[in-house]
C-alpha positions in Angstrom: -17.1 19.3 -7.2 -15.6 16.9 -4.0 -18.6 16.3 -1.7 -18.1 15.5 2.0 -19.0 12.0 2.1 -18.3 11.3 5.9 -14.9 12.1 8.5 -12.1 12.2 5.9 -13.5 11.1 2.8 -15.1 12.4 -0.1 -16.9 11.3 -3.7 -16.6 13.6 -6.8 -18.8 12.6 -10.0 -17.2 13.1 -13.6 -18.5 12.2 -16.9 -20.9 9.2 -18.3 -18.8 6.9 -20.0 -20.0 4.5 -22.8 -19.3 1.3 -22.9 -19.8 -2.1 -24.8 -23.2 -2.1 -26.6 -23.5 1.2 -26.1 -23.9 1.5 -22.6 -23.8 4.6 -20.7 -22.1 4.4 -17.1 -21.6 7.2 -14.9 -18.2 7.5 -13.6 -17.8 8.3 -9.4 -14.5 8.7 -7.7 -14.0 8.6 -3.6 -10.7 10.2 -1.9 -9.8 9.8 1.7 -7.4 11.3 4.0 -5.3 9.2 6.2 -4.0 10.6 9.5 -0.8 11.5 7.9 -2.4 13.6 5.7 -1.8 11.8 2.5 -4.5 11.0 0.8 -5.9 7.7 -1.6 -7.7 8.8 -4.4 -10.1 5.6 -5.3 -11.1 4.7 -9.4 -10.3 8.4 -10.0 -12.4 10.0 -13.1 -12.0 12.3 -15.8 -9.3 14.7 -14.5 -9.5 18.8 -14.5 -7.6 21.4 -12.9 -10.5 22.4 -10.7 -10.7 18.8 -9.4 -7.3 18.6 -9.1 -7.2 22.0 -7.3 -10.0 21.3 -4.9 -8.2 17.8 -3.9 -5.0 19.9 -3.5 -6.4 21.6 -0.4 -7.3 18.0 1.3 -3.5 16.9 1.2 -0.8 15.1 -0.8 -2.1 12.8 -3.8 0.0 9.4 -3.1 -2.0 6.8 -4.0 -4.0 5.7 -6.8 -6.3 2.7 -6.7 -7.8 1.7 -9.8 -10.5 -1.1 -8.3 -11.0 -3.6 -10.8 -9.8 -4.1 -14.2 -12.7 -2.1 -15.9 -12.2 1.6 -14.2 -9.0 2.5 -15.5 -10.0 4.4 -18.5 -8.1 8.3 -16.8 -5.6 6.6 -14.5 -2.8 7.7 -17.0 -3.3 11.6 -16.3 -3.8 11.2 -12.8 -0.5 9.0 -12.8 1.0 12.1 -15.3 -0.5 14.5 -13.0 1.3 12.5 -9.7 4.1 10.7 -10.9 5.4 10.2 -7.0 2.0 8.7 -6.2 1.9 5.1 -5.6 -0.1 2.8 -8.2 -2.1 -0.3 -7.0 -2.7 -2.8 -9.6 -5.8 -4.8 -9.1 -5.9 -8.3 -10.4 -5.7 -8.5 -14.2 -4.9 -4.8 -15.1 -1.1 -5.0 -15.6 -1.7 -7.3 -18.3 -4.4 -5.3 -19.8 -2.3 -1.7 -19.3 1.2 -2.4 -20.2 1.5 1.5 -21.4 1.2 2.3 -17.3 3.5 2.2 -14.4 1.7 0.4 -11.8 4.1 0.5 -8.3 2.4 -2.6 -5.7 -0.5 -5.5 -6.7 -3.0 -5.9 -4.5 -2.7 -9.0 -2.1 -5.2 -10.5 0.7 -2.9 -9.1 3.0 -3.1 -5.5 4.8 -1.5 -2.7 3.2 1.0 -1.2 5.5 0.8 2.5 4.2 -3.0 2.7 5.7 -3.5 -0.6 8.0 -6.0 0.3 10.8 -7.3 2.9 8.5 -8.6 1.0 5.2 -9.2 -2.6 4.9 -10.0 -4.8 1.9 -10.7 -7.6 0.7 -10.1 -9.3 -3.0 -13.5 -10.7 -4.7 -11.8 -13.6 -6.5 -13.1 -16.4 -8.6 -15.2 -13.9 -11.2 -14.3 -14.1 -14.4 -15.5 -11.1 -15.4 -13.1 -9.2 -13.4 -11.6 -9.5 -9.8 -12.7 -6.2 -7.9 -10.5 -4.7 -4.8 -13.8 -3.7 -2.3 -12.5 -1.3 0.0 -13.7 0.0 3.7 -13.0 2.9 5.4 -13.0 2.6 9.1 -13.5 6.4 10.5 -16.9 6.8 8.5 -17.6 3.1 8.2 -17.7 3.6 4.3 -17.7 0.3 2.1 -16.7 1.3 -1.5 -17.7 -0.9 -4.5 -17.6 -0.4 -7.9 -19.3 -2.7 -10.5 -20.0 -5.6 -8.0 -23.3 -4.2 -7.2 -25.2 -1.0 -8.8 -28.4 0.8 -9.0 -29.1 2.7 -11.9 -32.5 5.1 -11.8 -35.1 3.7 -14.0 -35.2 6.0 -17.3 -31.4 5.7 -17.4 -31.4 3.5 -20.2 -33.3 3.4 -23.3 -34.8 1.1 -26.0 -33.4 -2.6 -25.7 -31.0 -1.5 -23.5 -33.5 -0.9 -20.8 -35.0 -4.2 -21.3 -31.6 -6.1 -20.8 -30.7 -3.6 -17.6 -33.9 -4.6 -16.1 -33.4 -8.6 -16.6 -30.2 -8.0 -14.9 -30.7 -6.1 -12.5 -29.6 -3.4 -13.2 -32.6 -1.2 -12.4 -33.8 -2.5 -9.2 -35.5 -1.0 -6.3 -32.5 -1.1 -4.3 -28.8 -1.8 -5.0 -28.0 -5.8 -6.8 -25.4 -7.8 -7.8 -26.0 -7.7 -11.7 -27.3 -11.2 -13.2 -24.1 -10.9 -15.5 -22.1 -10.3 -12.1 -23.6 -13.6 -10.4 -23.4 -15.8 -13.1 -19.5 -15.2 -14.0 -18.4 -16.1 -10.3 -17.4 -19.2 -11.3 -15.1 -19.9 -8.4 -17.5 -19.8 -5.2 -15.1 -21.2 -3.5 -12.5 -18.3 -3.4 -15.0 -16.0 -3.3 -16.5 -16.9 0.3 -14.3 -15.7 2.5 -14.0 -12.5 1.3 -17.2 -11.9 1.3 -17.7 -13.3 4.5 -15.0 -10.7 5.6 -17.2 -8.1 3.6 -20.5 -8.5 5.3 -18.9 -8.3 8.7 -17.2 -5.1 8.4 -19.4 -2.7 10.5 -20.6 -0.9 7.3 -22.6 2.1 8.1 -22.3 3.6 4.5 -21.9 2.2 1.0 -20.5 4.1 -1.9 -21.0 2.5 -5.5 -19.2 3.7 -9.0 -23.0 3.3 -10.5 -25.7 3.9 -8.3 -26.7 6.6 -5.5 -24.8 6.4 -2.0 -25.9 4.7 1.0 -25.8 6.7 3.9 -27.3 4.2 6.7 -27.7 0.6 7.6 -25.1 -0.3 4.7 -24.3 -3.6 6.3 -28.0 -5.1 6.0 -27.9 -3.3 2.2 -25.0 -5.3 1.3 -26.3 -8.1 3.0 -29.8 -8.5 0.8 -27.5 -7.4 -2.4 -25.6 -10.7 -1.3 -28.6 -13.2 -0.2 -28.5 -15.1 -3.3 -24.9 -16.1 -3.0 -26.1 -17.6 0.8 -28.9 -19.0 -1.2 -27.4 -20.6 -4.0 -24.1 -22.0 -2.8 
């Protein structure tokens, strides 16, 4: 189930979701060990006790980051199956999941449990939600989740493939989705950290909805990202 992703992390994929419309996602999760051991278990999916057991041999589950305010859907049994993990609350999702304990929010700042080992960096001023990218040092892995996505063509049927292909959905290689683009409102606020983004020395990208990258992942991210350079 966990694949070896790069030194000390790992992706597992879990069920296709539906969502608004209709809309079938697949759901991706990443965990990484930090040098103590501990390890961050990123938009975790559908949990199972072979899942759980096969994490259980990488170390001690003490964090759970739920990215953005849309991937939240099986935090609750994750946070039931770890109570003494550590919750992250990106922007928005406390007021959207009052039934969940959430233990730290996400700030611009460094957090001190895993400086030097994961950055990230806050994409603010989308209104569609505000998504935590992260970026693991040791294998040079960026992780997104719904910022940019490559879904196979065939994925979607009818209509729905129509309106995944205007947005961009279905692209030769990974895009920021039309919808995506259009809902940062705020460029402002979201330069820097993208500027912050496209300089991390990304050798690998990993996305909730589309296949990994597992080389030049900075100049990937930088053509997803040419048309904010272009239209600002």
């Amino acid at each position: 189930m966990l694949q070896e992703f790069g030194p000390e992390i790992w992706i597992a994929d879990g069920p296709t979701v539906t969502a608004a419309a209709g809309f079938h996602y697949p759901t991706r999760m990443a965990v990484i060990r930090l040098t103590s051991g501990d390890l961050v278990l990123w938009s975790p999916t559908a949990l199972t006790e072979d899942l759980c057991a096969e994490i259980e041999t990488l170390g001690a589950v003490r964090y759970l980051i739920p990215p953005n305010s849309l991937h939240h859907t099986f935090l609750g049994d994750w946070q039931r199956a770890y109570p003494d993990a550590t919750v992250f609350a990106p922007p928005g999702l406390r007021e959207k999941r009052g039934d969940l304990r959430f233990d730290a929010d996400f700030s611009d700042g460094p957090i001190a449990a895993w400086a030097g080992e994961i950055d990230h960096a806050i994409m603010w001023g989308n209104r569609i939600t505000t998504e935590v990218v992260l970026f693991h040092r040791q294998s040079g892995t960026a992780i997104f989740t719904d910022l940019i996505q490559q879904f196979p063509r065939g994925w979607f049927s009818s209509w729905r493939a129509l309106v995944a292909r205007l947005d961009l959905m279905t692209s030769a290689e990974p895009e920021v989705p039309r919808k995506f683009r259009l809902a940062f409102t705020d460029r402002r606020a979201a330069r820097e950290p993208l500027r912050r983004i496209l300089a991390w020395p990304t050798e690998k990208v990993i996305m909730a909805h589309g296949p990994p990258i597992i080389d030049e992942g900075q100049a990937c991210l930088r053509r997803a990202f040419r048309w904010f350079a272009d239209e600002r």
